[in-house]
VOMARZA-480989 format. One line per 8 residues: number of its first residue (from 1); their letters; for each residue x, y, z of C-alpha. Coordinates in pm, 1 decimal. Example, Ala and Ser with C-alpha at 12.3 -4.5 7.8 and 13.67 -1.06 7.14 Angstrom:
2
1 = AS = 1230.0 -450.0 780.0; 1367.0 -106.0 714.0;
This chain:
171
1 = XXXXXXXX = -180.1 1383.3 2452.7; 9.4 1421.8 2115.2; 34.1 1115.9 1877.5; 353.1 1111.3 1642.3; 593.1 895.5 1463.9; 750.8 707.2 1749.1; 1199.6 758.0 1790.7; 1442.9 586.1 1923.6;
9 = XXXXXXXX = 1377.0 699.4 2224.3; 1056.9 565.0 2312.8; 1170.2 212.6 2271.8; 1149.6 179.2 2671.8; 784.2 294.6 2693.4; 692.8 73.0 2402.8; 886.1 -227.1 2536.2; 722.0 -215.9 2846.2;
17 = XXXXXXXX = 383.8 -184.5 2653.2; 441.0 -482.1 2459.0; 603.5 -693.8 2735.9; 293.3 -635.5 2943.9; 108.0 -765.6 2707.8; 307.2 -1059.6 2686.2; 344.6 -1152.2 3060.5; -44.4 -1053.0 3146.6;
25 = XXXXXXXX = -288.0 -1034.7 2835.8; -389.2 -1248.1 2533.8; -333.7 -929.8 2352.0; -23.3 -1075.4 2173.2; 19.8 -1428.6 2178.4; 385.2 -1460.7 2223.7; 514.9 -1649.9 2585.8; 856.7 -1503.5 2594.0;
33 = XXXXXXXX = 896.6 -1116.6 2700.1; 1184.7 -892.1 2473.5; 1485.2 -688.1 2486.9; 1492.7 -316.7 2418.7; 1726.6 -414.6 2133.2; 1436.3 -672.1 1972.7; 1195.8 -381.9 1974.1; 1449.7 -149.1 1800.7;
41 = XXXXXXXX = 1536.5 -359.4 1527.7; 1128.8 -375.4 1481.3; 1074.9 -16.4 1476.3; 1395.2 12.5 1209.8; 1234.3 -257.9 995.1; 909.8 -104.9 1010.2; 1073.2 236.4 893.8; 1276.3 68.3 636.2;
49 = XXXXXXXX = 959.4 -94.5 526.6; 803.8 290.9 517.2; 541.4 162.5 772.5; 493.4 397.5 1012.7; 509.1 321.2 1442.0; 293.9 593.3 1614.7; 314.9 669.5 1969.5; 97.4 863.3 2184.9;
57 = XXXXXXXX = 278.1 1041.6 2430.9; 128.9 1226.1 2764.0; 219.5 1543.6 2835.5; 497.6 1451.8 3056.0; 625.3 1295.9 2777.1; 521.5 919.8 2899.2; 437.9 652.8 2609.5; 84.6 603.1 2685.1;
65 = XXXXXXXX = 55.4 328.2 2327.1; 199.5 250.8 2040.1; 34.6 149.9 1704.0; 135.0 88.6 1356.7; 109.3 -172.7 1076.1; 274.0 -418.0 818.6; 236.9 -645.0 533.5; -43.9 -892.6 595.8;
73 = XXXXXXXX = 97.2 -1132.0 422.1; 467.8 -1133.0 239.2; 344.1 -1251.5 -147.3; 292.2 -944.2 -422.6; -116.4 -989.7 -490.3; -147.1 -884.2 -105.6; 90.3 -579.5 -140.8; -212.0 -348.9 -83.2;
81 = XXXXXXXX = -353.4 -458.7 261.5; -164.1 -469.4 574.6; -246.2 -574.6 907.7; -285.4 -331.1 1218.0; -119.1 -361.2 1581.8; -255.0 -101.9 1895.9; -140.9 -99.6 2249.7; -200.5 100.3 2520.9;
89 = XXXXXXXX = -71.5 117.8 2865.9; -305.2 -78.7 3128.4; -311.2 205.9 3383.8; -408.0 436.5 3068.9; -703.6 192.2 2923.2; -1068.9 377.3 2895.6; -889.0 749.2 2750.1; -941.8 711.1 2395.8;
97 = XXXXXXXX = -593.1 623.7 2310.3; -611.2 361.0 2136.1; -862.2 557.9 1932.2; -671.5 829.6 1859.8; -393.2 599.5 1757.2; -584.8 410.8 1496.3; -781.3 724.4 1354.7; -394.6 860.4 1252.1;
105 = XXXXXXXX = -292.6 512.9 1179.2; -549.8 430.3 918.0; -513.3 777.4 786.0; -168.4 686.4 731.7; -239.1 418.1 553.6; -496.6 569.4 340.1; -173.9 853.4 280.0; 82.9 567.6 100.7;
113 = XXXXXXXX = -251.8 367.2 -92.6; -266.0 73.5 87.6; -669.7 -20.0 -26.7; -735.9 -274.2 303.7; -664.7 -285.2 682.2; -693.7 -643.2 867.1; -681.9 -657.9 1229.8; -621.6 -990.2 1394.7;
121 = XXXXXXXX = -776.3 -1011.8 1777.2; -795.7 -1266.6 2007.3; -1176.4 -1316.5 1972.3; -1217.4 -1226.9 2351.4; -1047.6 -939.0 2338.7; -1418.6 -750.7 2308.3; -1277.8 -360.1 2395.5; -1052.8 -396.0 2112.5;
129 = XXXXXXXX = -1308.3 -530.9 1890.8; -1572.5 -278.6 1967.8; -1244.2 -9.9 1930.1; -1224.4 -163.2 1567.6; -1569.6 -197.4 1504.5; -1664.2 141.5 1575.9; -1331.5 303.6 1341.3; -1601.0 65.0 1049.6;
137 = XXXXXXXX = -1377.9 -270.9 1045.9; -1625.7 -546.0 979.5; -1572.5 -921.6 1106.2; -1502.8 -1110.3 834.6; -1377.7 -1450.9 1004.5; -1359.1 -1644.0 1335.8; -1069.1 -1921.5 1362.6; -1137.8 -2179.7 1673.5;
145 = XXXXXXXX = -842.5 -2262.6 1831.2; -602.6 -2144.7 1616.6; -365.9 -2020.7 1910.4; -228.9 -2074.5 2246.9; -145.7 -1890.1 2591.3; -153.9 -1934.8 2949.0; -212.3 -2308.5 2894.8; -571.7 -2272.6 2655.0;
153 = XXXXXXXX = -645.0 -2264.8 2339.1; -744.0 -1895.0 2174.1; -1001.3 -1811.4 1923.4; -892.8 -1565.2 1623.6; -1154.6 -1294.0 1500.5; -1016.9 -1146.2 1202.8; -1167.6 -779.0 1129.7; -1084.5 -544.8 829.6;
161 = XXXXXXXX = -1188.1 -183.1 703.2; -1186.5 -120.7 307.9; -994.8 189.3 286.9; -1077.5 339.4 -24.2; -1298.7 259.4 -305.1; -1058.3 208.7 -554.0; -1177.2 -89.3 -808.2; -875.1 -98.4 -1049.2;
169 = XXX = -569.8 -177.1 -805.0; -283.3 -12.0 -1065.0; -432.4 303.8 -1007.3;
């Protein structure tokens, strides 16, 4: 498996990722699948941004998952921390994919200075909490209710990981 900075052409294999997601799993809690053209203008953004979108790709070259990151939240005083997104193909759960992906994401991160990494999970999403838990991201909140799919209401768990020990954030 090599993980990389994902191109145009591995929009299919990450649209059919992420529309999985949508149509089976609480992983993302949108309702409506997407259009190869949606999840192109995301990975653009994301570039333009200077986030990065990595994919890791099987040997046959096959999108196995996808992660990256963005801004947590769009005012200045939060311009260091961003929020983290990982997916991995069902059939390709349990291979330490989604593992790989987030070791060279938060190194990435780490690379362009951002100081904190927040990962929002659906609180029953336990794999992907132990995934973040074990990479050092520490719970730091649980929101009741705060969500919506597949006619229930969905608890939040909000995780992060202190990425450097910076104390003065100009430097």
């Amino acid at each position: 498996m090599q993980i990389r900075d994902a191109s145009d052409g591995d929009v299919e294999g990450i649209l059919a990722i992420y529309n999985e997601a949508v149509l089976h799993t609480t992983a993302i809690w949108n309702e409506t699948t997407v259009d190869a053209a949606n999840r192109l203008a995301w990975l653009q953004d994301r570039r333009q941004a200077g986030y990065p979108i990595l994919v890791a790709i099987s040997p046959e070259a096959t999108v196995l998952g996808y992660a990256s990151f963005g801004d947590w939240r769009a005012w200045q005083g939060f311009r260091h921390t961003v929020e983290n997104s990982v997916y991995v193909r069902s059939d390709a759960h349990g291979r330490g994919i989604g593992e790989a992906l987030m070791r060279a994401l938060i190194a990435r991160a780490r690379t362009i200075g951002k100081h904190v990494m927040v990962a929002g999970i659906g609180a029953e999403n336990f794999p992907s909490i132990r995934l973040h838990e074990k990479l050092g991201f520490e719970r730091v909140g649980q929101m009741p209710e705060v969500g919506t799919k597949f006619g229930r209401w969905l608890d939040l768990t909000f995780l992060q990981l202190i990425l450097d020990e910076r104390t003065d954030p100009d430097e």
